[in-house]
C-alpha positions in Angstrom: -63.8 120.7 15.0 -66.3 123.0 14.4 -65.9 126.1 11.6 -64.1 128.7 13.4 -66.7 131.5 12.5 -69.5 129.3 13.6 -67.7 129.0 17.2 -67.3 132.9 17.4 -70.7 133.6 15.6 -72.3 131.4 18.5 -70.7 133.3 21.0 -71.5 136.9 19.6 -74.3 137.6 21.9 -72.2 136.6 24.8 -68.8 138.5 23.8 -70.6 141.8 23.1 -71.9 141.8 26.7 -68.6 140.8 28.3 -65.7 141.7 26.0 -67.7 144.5 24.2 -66.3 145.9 20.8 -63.1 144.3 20.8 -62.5 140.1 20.5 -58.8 140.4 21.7 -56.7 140.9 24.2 -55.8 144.6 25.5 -52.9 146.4 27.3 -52.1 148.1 30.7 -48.6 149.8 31.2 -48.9 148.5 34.7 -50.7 147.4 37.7 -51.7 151.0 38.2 -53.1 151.8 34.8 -56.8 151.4 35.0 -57.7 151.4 31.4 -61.1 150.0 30.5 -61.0 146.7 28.1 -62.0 148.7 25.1 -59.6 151.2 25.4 -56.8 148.6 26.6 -57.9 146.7 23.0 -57.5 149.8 21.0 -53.9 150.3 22.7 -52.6 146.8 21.8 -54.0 147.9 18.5 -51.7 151.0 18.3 -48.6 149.1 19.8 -49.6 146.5 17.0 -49.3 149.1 14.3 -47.0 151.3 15.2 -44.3 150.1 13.0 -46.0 149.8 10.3 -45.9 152.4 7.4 -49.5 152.8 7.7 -49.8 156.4 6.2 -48.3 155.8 3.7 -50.2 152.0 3.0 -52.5 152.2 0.2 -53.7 148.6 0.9 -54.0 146.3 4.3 -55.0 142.7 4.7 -56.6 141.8 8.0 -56.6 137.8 8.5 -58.9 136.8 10.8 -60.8 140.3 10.9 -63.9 138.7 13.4 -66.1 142.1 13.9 -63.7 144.4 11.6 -63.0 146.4 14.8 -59.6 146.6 14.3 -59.8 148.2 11.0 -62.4 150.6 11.7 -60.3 152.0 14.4 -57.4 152.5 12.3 -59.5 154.4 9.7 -60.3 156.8 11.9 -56.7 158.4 11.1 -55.5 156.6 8.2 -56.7 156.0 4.7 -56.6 152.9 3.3 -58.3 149.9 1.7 -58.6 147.0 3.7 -59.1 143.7 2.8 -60.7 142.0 5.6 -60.5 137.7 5.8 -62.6 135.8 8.8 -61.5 132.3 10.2 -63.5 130.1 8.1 -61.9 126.6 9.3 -58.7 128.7 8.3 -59.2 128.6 4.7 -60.2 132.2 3.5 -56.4 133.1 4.0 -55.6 130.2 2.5 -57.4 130.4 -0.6 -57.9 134.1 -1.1 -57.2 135.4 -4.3 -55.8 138.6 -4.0 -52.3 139.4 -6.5 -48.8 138.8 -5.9 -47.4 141.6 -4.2 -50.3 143.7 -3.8 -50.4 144.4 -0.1 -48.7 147.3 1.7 -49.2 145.7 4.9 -51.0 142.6 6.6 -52.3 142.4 10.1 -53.2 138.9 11.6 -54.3 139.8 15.6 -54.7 136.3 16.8 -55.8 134.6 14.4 -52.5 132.4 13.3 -53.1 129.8 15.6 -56.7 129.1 13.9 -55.0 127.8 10.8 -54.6 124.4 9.9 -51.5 124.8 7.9 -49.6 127.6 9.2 -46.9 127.0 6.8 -49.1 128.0 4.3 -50.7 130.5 6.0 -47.1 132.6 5.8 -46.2 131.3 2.5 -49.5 133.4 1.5 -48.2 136.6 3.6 -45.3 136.8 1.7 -47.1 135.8 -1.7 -49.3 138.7 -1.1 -46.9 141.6 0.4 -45.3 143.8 -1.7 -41.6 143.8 -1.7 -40.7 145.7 1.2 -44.4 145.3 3.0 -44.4 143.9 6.6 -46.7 141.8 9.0 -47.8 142.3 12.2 -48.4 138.8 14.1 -49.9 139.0 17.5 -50.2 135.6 18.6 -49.8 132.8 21.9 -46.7 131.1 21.8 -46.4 128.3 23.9 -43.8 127.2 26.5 -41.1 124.4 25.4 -40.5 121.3 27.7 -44.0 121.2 28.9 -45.0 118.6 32.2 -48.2 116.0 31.7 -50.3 119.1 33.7 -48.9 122.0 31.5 -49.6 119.6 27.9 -53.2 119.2 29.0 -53.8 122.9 30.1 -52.6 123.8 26.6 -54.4 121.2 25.0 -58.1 122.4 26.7 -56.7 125.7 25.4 -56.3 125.0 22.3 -59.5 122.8 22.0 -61.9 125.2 23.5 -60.7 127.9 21.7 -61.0 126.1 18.1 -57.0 126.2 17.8 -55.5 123.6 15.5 -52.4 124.1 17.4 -50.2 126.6 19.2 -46.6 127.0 18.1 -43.0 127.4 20.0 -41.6 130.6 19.5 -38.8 128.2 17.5 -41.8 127.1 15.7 -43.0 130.1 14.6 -39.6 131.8 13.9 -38.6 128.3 11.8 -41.6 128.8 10.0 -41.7 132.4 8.9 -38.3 131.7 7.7 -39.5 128.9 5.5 -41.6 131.7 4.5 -38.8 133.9 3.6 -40.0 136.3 6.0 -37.4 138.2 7.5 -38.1 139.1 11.3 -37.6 142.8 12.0 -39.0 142.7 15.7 -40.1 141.1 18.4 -41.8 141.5 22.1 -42.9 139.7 24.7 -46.0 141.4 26.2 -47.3 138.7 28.5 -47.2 141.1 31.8 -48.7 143.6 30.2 -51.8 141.8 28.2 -52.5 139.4 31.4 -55.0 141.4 33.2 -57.2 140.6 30.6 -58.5 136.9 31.6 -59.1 138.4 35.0 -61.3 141.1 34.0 -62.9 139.2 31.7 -63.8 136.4 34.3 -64.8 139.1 36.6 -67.5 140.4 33.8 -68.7 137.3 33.2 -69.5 136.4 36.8 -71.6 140.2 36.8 -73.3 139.7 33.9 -74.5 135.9 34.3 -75.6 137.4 38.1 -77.2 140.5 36.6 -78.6 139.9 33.4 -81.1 137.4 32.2 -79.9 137.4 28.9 -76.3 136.3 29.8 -77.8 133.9 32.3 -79.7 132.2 29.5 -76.7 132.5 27.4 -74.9 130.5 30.0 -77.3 127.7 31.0 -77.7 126.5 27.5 -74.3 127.2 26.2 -70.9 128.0 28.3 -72.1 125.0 30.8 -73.6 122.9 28.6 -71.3 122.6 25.6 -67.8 123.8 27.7 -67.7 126.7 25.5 -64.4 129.5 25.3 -65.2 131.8 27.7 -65.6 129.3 30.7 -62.0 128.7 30.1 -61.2 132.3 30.5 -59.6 130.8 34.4 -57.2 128.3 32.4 -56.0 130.7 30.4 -55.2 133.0 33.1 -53.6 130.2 34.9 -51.4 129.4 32.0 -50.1 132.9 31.7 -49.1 132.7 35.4 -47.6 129.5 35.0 -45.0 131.2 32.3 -46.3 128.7 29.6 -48.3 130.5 27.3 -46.6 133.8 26.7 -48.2 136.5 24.3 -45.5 138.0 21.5 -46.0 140.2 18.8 -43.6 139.3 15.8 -43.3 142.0 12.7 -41.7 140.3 9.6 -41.0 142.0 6.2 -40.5 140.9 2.4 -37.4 141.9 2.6 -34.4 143.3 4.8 -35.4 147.2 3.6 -38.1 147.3 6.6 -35.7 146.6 9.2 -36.9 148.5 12.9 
């Protein structure tokens, strides 16, 4: 597998033509809400962060920080150093060097399933949060009790997207308590981040008809080497099929955080 900056760093060019500022997911209230994907991705953002003590947080870690979006949009209205990590095979999280309790909060925006030892991954969440510091985990969490057609959509999934695996929500909750993380909330947001894979396919179709540079883009990449956003369909697919579900967890050091 590939370094997982290298995989997104290939397909800058392309994503800033069809996803735009953002590299994840982004929310609609409804089938009626016709909220742009920028503005959707800043709303998932704010949904993301809301429990967080962010104006009061003096220092935030952002695993898997791809374009440092995310944190320039927060510092718009709050003040805060951040402390940004990319997806280097997974192992800038893993071996970053900041103190023992020294973060106020942590975001990680889908980037947990990038790492190759998630267990460690958390271990180094709660090394790093202060007593009584929280973590927002937007993440896929996949279906239990999969068929032999559900195992292989998850597994092009996963390979495509450079995943080194895709957890349970037992899985995940198993491990953040190995972690010592104590969960304080938890959503299922599947219906409402959805409409994503569909606009994004429907992008992709206009740009590769209407733009030479994605049609370059596509001939000697997407086709050639079955890159992510060709499985942009599968993806949607899955979420229909109930067995990839997107969740947003929020954990704390300790039970004083509880929502």
């Amino acid at each position: 597998m590939k370094s997982v900056t290298t995989h997104y760093r290939e397909l800058d060019e392309m994503y800033d033509l069809i996803w735009g500022e953002y590299r994840h997911h982004g929310y609609w209230h409804s089938s009626a809400d016709r909220a742009n994907i920028c503005s959707a991705a800043e709303r998932l953002i704010d949904i993301i962060t809301h429990p967080l003590p962010l104006s009061s947080a003096l220092n935030i870690a952002d695993i898997g920080s791809g374009t440092g979006s995310s944190m320039s949009y927060l510092k718009r209205t709050h003040s805060f150093t951040d402390h940004s990590f990319e997806l280097t095979e997974g192992t800038d999280w893993l071996e970053n060097t900041l103190p023992d309790d020294s973060m106020d909060c942590i975001l990680a925006i889908e980037s947990t399933a990038h790492f190759r030892d998630t267990q460690r991954a958390f271990s180094e969440i709660f090394r790093t949060l202060k007593p009584g510091g929280s973590v927002a985990i937007a993440t896929w969490i996949k279906a239990e009790n999969l068929n032999i057609f559900e195992r292989w959509l998850i597994q092009k999934i996963t390979h495509d997207g450079q995943l080194h695996g895709l957890l349970t929500e037992h899985e995940h909750l198993q491990a953040c308590k190995s972690a010592r993380l104590v969960l304080t909330r938890h959503i299922d947001i599947t219906q409402n981040v959805t409409r994503t894979w569909p606009l994004i396919t429907k992008n992709a179709v206009i740009k590769t008809l209407t733009n030479r540079k994605a049609q370059k883009f596509v001939l000697s990449r997407i086709f050639r080497k079955k890159l992510y956003i060709s499985s942009a369909p599968l993806i949607h697919l899955a979420h229909h099929l109930g067995i990839l579900r997107y969740h947003i967890y929020w954990h704390a050091k300790n039970k004083s955080l509880m929502i």
